[in-house]
C-alpha positions in Angstrom: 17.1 28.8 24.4 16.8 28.9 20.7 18.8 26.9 18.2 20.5 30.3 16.9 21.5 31.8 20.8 22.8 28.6 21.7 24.9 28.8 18.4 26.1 32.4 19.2 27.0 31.3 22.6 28.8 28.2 22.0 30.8 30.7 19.2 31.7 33.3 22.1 33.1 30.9 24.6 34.8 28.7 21.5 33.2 25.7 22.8 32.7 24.0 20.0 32.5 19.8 19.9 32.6 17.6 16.7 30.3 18.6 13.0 27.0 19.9 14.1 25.1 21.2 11.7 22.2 23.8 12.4 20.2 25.0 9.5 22.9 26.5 7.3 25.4 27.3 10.3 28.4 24.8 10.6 30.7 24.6 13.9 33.8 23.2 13.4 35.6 20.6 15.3 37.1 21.5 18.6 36.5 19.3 21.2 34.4 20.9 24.4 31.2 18.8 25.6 29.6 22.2 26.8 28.5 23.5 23.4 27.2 20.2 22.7 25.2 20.3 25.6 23.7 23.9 24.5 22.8 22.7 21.2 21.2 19.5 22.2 19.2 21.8 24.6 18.2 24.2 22.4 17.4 21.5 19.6 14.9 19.7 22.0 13.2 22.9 23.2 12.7 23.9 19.7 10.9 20.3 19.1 8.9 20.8 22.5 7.7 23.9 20.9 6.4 22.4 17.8 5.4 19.2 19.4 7.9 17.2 18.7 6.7 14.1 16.5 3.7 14.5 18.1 0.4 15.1 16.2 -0.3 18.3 16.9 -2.5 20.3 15.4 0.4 22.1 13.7 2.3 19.0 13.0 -0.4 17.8 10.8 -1.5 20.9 9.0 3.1 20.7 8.0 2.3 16.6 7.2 -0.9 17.6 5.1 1.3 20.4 3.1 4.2 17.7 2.6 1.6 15.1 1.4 -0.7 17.3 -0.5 2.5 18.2 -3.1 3.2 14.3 -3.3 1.8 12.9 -6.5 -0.8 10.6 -6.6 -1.2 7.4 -8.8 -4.5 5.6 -8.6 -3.8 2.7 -8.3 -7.7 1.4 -8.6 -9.8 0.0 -12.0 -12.8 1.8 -12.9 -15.2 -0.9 -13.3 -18.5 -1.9 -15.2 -20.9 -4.7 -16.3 -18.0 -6.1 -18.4 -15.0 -6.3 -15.4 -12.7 -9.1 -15.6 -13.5 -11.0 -12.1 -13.4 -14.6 -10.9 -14.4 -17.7 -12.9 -17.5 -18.1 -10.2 -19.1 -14.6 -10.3 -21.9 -13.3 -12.4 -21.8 -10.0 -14.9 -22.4 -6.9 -12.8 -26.1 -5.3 -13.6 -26.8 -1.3 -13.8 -30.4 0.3 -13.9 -31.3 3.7 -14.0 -33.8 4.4 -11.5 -34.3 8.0 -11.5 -33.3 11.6 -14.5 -32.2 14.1 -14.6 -34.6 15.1 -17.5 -37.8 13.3 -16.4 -37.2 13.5 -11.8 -35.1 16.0 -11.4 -32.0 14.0 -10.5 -30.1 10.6 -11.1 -29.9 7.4 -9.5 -28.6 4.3 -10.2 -28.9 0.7 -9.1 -25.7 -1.3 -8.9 -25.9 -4.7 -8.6 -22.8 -7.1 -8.1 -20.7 -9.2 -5.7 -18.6 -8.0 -3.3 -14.9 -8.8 -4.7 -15.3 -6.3 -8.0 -13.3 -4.6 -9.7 -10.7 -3.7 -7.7 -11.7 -4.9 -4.1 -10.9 -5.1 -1.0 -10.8 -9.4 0.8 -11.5 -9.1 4.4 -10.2 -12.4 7.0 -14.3 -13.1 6.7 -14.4 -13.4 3.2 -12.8 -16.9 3.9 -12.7 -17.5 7.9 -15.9 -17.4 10.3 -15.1 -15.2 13.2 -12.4 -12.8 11.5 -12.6 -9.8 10.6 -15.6 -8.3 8.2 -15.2 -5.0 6.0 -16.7 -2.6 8.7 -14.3 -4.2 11.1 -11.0 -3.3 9.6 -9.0 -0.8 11.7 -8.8 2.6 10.0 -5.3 3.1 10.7 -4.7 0.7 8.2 -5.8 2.6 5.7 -2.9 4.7 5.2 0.5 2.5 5.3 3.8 2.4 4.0 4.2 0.9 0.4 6.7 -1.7 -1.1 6.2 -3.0 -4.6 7.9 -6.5 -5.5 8.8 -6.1 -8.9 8.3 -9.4 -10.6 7.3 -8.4 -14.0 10.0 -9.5 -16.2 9.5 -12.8 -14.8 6.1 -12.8 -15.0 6.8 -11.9 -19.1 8.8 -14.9 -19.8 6.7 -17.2 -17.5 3.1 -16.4 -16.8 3.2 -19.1 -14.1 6.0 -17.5 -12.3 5.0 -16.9 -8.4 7.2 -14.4 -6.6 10.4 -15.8 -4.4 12.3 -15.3 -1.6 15.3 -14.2 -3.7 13.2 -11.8 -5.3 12.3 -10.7 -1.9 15.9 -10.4 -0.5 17.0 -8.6 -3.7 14.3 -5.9 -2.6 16.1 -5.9 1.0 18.9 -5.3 -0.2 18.4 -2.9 -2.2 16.2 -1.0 -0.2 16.6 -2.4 3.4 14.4 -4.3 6.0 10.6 -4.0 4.8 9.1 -2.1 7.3 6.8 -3.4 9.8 3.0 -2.3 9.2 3.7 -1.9 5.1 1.2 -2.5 2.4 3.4 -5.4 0.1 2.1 -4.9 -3.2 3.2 -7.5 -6.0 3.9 -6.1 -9.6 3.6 -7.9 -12.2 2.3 -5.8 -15.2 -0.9 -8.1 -15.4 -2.8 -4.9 -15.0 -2.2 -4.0 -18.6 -3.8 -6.9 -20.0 -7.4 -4.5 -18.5 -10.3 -5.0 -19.5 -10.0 -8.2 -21.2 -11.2 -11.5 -19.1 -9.9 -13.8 -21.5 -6.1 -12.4 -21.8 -6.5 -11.7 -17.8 -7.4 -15.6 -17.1 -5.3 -16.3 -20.1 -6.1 -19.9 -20.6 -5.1 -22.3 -23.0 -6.8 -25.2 -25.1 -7.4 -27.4 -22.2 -8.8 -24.7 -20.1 -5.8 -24.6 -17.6 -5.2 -20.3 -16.8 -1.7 -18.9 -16.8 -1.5 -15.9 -14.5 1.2 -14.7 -11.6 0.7 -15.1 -8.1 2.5 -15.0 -4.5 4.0 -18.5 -2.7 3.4 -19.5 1.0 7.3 -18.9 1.6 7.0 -15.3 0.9 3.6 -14.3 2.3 4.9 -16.1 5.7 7.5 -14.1 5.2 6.3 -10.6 4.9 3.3 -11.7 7.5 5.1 -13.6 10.2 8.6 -12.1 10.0 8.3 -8.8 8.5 4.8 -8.2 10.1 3.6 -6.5 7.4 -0.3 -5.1 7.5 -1.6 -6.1 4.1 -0.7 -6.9 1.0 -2.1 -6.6 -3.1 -2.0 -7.6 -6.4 -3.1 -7.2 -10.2 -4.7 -10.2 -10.8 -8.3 -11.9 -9.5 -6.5 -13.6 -7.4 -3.9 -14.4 -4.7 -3.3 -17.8 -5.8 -1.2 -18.5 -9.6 -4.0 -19.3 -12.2 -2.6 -23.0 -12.3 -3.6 -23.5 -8.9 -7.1 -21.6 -9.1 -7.1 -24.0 -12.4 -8.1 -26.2 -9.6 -9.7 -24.7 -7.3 -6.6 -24.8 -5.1 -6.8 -20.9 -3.1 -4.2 -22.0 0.2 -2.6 -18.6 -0.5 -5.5 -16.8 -0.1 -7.2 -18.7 2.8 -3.2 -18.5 4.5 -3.0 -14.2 4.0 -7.1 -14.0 5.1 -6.2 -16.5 8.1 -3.7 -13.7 9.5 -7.0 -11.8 10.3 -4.9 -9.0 7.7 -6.7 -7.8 4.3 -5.7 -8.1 0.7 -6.5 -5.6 -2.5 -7.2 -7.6 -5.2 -6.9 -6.0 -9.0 -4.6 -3.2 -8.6 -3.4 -1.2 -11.6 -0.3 1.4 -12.1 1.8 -0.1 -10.0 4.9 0.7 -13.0 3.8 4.2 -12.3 5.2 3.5 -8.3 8.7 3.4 -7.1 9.6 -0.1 -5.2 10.6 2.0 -2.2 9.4 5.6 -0.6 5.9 5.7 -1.6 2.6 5.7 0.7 -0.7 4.0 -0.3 -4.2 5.4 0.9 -6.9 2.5 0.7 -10.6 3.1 1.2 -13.6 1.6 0.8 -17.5 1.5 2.4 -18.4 0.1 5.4 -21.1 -2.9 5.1 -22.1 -4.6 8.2 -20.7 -8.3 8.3 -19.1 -6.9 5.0 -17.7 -10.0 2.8 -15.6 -8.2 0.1 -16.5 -4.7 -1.5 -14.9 -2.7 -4.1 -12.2 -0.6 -3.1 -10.5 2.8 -4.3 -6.6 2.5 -3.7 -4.0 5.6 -4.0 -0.4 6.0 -3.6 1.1 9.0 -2.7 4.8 9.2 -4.4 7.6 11.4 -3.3 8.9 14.1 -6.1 12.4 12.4 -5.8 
């Protein structure tokens, strides 16, 4: 029985039971469990046809139309010989192997680390045993996104590392963080691109000054919240005063959840805190310690 017979029927017998609402038809309250009963029916049978939540082959041709007119924000660095990166790594090199002009075609040779530009950290980068890059469940590559908006704070106080207060604020504005998310922190450090020195932003005795996460909230949105990954603008997880000193618990704490991180993130003000999803891609290198990443959100219209 269709949604609409079920209606007309419900109507003819005036069995009619609390506000339903069908489309653009309306029953009004009178209490009879009967037309109830109808309209549940006919409501099921009409998500049995379609296949329910299922995903059907019709299902996701619907999910790929709803998507598709989502905008999308990259949320990834293009990168280059002169990308900001960590204090240990070594300028990327790019030779031209092959033309256009002279062979018929062009070919490059890229040569640099792993963790460039924006990047993905697999639980191998820092733990034997856990995960590498090829080994990273593709589900995860499409996830929910929350953004932690710390980038006031981050303006007053470059050393500022995101709290649990600023954490429940986000709950409470928006609700429980949903299990399986992609947590990403913003903290507007992605405008300081391209420049290494205002990205490290160090002063006279060499000590950098750059946001970062704390153990309270990353056990937090790990343990608790059970969250699938999580990301940032800057190199690193850790606040610049603690890679200062070679200090990286954060980092070696999120990769020791056998869960992976996106380092170097950009246009995350171009994101709401709340509705958005996040596609996250990258090769697939055997044993794979780190590799560049491309990142996109896909924002609702309203």
């Amino acid at each position: 029985m269709s949604t609409a017979v079920a209606v007309t029927a419900a109507r003819a017998n005036e069995v009619h039971f609390g506000d339903i609402s069908c489309g653009e038809t309306m029953i009004k309250p009178r209490p009879n469990i009967l037309a109830c009963l109808l309209i549940a029916a006919a409501l099921s049978a009409d998500a049995a046809s379609d296949g329910g939540d299922a995903p059907t082959a019709v299902n996701m041709q619907r999910a790929f139309e709803v998507l598709h007119n989502a905008t999308f924000v990259d949320l990834t660095h293009a990168f280059g010989p002169d990308t900001p990166h960590w204090k240990g790594f070594s300028p990327e090199t790019v030779t031209t192997l092959y033309t256009i002009p002279k062979d018929g075609f062009h070919v490059q040779s890229f040569c640099h680390v792993g963790q460039w530009g924006t990047h993905v950290d697999p639980p191998a980068h820092f733990h034997q045993g856990l995960k590498s890059v090829d080994q990273i469940d593709p589900k995860d590559f499409l996830l929910r996104l929350v953004v932690l908006d710390i980038h006031e704070q981050s303006a007053k106080n470059p050393d500022y590392v995101v709290t649990m207060e600023d954490v429940k604020r986000w709950e409470t504005k928006h609700g429980t963080i949903p299990t399986d998310a992609f947590v990403a922190l913003r903290t507007d450090w992605a405008k300081r691109w391209p420049s290494e020195s205002a990205m490290q932003n160090a002063d006279s005795k060499g000590v950098l000054h750059y946001p970062g996460w704390s153990m309270p909230v990353l056990k937090y949105l790990y343990e608790t919240r059970k969250i699938s990954a999580s990301g940032h603008e800057t190199t690193d997880t850790d606040p610049g005063s603690a890679v200062t000193h070679d200090d990286y618990a954060l980092e070696t704490y999120v990769l020791g959840t056998n869960h992976f991180q996106i380092e170097l993130l950009d246009n995350l003000d171009r994101v709401p805190e709340s509705g958005a999803l996040v596609m996250v891609s990258f090769p697939k290198p055997i044993d794979g310690s780190g590799f560049p990443a491309r990142v996109v959100a896909l924002v609702p219209q309203s």
